[in-house]
C-alpha positions as semicolon CSV with decimal commas, in nm:
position;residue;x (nm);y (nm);z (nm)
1;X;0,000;0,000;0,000
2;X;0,130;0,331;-0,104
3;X;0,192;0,553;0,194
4;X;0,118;0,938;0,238
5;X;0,418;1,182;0,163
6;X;0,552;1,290;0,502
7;X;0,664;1,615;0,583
8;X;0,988;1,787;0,722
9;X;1,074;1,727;1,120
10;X;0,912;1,956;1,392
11;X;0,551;2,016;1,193
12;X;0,236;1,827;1,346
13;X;0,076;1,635;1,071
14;X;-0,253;1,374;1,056
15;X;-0,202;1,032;1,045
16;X;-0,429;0,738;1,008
17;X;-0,347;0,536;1,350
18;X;-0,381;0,190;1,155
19;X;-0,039;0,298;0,981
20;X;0,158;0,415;1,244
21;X;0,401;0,092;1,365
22;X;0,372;0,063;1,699
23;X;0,731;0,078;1,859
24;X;0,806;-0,319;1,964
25;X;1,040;-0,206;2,229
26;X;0,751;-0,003;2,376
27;X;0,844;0,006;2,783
28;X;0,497;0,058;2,854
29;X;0,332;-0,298;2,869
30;X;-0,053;-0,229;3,016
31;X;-0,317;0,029;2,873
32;X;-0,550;0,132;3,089
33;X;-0,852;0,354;3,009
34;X;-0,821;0,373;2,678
35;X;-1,188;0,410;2,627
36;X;-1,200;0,691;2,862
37;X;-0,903;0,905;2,687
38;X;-1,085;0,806;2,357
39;X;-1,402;0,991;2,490
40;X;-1,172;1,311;2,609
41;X;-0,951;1,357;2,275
42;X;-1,354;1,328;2,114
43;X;-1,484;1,625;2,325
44;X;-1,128;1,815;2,334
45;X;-0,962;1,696;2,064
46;X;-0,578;1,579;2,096
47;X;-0,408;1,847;2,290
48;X;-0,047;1,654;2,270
49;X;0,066;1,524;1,938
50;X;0,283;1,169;1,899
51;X;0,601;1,164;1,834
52;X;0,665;0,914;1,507
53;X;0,973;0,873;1,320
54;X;1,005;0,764;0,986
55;X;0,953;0,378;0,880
56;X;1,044;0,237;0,530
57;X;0,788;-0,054;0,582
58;X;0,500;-0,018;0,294
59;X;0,207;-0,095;0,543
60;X;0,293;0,212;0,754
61;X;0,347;0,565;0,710
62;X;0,574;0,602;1,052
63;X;0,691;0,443;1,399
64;X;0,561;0,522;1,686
65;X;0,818;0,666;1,931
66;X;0,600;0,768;2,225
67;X;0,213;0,842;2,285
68;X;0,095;0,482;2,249
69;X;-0,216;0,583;2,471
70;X;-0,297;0,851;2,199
71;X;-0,244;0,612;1,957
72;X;-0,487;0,340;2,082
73;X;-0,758;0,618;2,170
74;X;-0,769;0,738;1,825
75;X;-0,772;0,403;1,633
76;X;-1,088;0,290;1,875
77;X;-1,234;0,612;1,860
78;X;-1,188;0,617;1,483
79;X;-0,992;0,916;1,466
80;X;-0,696;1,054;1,300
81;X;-0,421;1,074;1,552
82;X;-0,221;1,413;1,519
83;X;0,201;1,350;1,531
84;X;0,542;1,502;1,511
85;X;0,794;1,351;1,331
86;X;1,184;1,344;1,474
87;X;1,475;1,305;1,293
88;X;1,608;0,977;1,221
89;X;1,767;0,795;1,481
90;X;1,830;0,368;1,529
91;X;1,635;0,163;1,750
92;X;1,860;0,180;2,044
93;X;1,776;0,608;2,059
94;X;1,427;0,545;2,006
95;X;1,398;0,318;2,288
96;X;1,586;0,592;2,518
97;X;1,338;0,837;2,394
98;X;1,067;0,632;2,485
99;X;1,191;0,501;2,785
100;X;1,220;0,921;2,872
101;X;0,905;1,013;2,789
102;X;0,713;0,739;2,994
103;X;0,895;0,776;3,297
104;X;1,007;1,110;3,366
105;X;0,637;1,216;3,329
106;X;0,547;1,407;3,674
107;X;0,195;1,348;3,792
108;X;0,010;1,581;3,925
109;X;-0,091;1,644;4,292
110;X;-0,481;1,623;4,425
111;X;-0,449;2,049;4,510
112;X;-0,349;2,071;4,112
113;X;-0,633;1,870;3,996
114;X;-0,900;2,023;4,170
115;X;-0,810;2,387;4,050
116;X;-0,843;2,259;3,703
117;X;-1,158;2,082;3,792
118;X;-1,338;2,398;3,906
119;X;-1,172;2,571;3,599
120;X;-1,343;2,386;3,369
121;X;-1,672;2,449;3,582
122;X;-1,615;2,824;3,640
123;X;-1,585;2,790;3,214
124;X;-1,977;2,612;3,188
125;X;-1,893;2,313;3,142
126;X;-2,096;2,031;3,281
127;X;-1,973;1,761;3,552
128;X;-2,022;1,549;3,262
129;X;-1,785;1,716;3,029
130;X;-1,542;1,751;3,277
131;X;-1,556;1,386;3,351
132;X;-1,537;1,320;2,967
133;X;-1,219;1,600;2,984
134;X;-1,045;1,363;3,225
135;X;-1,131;1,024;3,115
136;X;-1,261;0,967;3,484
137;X;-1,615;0,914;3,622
138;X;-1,868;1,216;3,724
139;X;-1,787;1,060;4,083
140;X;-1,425;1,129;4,049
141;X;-1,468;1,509;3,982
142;X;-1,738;1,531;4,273
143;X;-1,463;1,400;4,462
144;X;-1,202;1,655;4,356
145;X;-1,435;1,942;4,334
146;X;-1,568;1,861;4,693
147;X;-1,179;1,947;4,845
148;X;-1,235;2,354;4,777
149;X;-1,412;2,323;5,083
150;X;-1,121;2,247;5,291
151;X;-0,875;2,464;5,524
152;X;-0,626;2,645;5,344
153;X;-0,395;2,434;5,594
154;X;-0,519;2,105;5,450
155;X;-0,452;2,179;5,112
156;X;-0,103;2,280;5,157
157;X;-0,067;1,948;5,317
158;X;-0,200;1,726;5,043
159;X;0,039;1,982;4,823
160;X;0,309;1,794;5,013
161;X;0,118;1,451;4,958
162;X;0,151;1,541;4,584
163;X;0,581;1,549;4,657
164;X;0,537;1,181;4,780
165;X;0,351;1,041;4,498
166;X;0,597;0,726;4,496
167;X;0,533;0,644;4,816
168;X;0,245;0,372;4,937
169;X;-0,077;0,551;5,108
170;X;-0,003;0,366;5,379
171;X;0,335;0,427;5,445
172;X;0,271;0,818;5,414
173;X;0,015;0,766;5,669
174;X;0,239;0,571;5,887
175;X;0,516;0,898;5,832
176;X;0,154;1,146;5,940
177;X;0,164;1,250;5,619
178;X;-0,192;1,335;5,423
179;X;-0,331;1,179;5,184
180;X;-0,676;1,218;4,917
181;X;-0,878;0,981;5,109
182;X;-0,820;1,128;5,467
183;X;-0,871;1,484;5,289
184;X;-1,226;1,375;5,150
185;X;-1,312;1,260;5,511
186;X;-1,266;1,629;5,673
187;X;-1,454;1,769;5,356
188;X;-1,754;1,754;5,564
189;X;-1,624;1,939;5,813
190;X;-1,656;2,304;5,907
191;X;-1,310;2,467;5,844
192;X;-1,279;2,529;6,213
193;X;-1,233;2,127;6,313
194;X;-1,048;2,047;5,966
195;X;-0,724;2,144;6,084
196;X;-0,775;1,998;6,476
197;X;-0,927;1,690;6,321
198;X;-0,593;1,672;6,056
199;X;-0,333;1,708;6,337
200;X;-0,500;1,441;6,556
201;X;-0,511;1,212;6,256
202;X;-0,160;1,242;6,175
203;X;0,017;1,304;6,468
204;X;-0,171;0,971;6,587
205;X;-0,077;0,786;6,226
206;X;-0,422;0,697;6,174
207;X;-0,521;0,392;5,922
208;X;-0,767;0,517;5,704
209;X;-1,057;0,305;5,925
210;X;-0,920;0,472;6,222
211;X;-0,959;0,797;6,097
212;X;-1,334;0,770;5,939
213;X;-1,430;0,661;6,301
214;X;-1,266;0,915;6,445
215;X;-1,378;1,182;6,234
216;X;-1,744;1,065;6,282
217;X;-1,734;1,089;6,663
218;X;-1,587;1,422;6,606
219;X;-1,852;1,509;6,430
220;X;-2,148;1,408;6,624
221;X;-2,026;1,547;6,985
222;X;-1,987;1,874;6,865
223;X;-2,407;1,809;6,661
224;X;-2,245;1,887;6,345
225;X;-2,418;1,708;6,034
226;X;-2,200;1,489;5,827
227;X;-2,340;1,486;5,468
228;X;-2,642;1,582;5,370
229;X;-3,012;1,514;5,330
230;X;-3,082;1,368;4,939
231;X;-3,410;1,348;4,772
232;X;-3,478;0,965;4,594
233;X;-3,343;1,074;4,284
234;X;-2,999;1,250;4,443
235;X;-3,014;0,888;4,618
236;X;-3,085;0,670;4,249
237;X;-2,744;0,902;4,121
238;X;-2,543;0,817;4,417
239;X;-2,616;0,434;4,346
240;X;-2,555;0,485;4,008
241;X;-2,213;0,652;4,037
242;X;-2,082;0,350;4,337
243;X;-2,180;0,087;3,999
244;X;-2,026;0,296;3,786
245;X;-1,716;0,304;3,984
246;X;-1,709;-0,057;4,089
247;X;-1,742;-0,145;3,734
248;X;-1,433;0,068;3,650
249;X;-1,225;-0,133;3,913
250;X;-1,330;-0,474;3,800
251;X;-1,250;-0,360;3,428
252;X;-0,902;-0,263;3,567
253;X;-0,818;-0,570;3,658
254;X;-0,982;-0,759;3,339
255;X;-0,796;-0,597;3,153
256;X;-0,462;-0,688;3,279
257;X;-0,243;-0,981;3,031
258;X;-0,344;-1,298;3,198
259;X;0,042;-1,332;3,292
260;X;-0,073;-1,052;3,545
261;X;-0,334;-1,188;3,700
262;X;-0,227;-1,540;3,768
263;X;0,085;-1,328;3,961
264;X;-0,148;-1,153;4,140
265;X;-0,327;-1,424;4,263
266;X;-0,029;-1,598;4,309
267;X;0,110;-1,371;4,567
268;X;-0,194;-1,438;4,812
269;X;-0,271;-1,718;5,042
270;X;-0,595;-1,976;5,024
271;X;-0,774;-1,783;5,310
272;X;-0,711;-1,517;5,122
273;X;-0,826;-1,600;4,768
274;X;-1,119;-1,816;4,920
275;X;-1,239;-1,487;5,059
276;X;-1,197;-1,285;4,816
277;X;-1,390;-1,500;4,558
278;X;-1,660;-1,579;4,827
279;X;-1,675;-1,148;4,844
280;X;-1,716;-1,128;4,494
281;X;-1,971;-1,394;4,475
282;X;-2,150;-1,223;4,712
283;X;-2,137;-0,906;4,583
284;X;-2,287;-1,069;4,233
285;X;-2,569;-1,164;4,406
286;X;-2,686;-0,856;4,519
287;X;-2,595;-0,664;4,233
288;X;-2,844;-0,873;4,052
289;X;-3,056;-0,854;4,319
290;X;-3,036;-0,498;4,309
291;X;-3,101;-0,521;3,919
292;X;-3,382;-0,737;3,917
293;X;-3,560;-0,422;4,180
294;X;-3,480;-0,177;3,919
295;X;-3,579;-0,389;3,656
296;X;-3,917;-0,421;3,811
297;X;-4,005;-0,064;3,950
């Protein structure tokens, strides 16, 4: 097949995704969401281009040399994928490139997400869009728009959280460090017990268990409400976004190689996978239980 005449270096052209090679040496070895960034390069288009380089192989046009996530979104989403194209270079400097761009990436921290959440909102765009923005559920950006209620305190703490992204939840916790889930359980709060509630928390190294308990009691001895009242429909969302996001674990985890999940399993005892399947059984059972009510009503 007769490829497309490529440009010069440095200009951001169109490609068809079904001829760009992917790069065999690719570092990366598990996709996740690709549905999800399919979605947000759909309502946004694709902000960052590929980077390709050229390939003398008739079926394809160019190499991929990083942006396989891109990549994959716009062949399922049926979409031209925009790229750059680098100078020539052998495999062994387009495996360093790659191996650069998928690891140096910094993520960012929970205080940098929700500013761009309520960006986008302070813009007019729906929690939908947002979500579809993201790739993430309507859930998640509750979640993240729901923290510009806390203390100014808090949030420079969980700016610090963002420093320690390498290190286990846990193991910040056990340092009295914050982290997104003990920050979503003082968002309830008035501002005034936020910052008493986060000291006690850390300086005590709660587990997250510890601290929901703790936070509760907090709550009711001084007769402030936790949450709020929701009407039956507020109530149908909320059960719709918990299946929504239970669904996006499980698909997590389907979607790993098989490779991956038989070490997974592997690395837990009988008691533990016995329960773990009997948990899931269970929770089978009353999702179609809960089904079959909604079915019916």
């Amino acid at each position: 097949m007769q490829g497309i005449p490529l440009p010069a270096t440095d200009c951001v052209i169109e490609l068809q995704p079904k001829r760009v090679k992917p790069f065999a040496r690719q570092p990366r070895k598990r996709f996740r969401g690709i549905g999800k960034l399919a979605d947000s390069i759909r309502v946004v288009g694709q902000v960052t281009p590929i980077i390709v380089a050229r390939c003398t192989e008739g079926d394809y046009d160019a190499e991929l040399v990083d942006g396989e996530r891109r990549l994959r979104a716009c062949l399922l989403g049926k979409m031209p994928v925009r790229a750059v194209m680098e100078g020539d270079g052998d495999d062994a400097q387009r495996y360093v490139r790659s191996v650069a761009a998928n690891f140096c990436r910094q993520p960012h921290d929970a205080v940098e997400i929700m500013e761009a959440v309520l960006a986008l909102k302070e813009s007019g765009r729906t929690i939908a869009d947002i979500a579809s923005v993201f790739g993430k559920t309507a859930t998640w950006v509750h979640q993240y728009a729901s923290l510009q209620r806390l203390h100014p305190e808090v949030l420079e703490q969980l700016k610090v959280a963002g420093d320690e992204a390498k290190v286990s939840k846990a193991e910040r916790r056990r340092r009295g460090r914050m982290t997104l889930s003990l920050a979503l359980l003082l968002v309830p709060l008035p501002q005034r017990m936020q910052v008493r509630a986060m000291r006690r928390i850390m300086r005590r190294s709660m587990s997250l268990s510890e601290a929901r308990t703790f936070v509760h009691r907090q709550a009711v001895s001084e007769g402030v409400p936790v949450g709020k009242r929701m009407s039956p429909h507020e109530r149908f969302r909320a059960v719709s976004a918990a299946v929504e996001n239970c669904h996006h674990v499980v698909e997590r985890y389907l979607r790993m190689p098989g490779v991956q999940i038989h070490s997974l399993v592997r690395g837990a005892t009988p008691d533990e996978r016995r329960r773990t399947s009997g948990q899931l059984e269970s929770l089978c059972e009353s999702l179609l239980m809960l089904a079959d009510e909604i079915h019916k009503t």
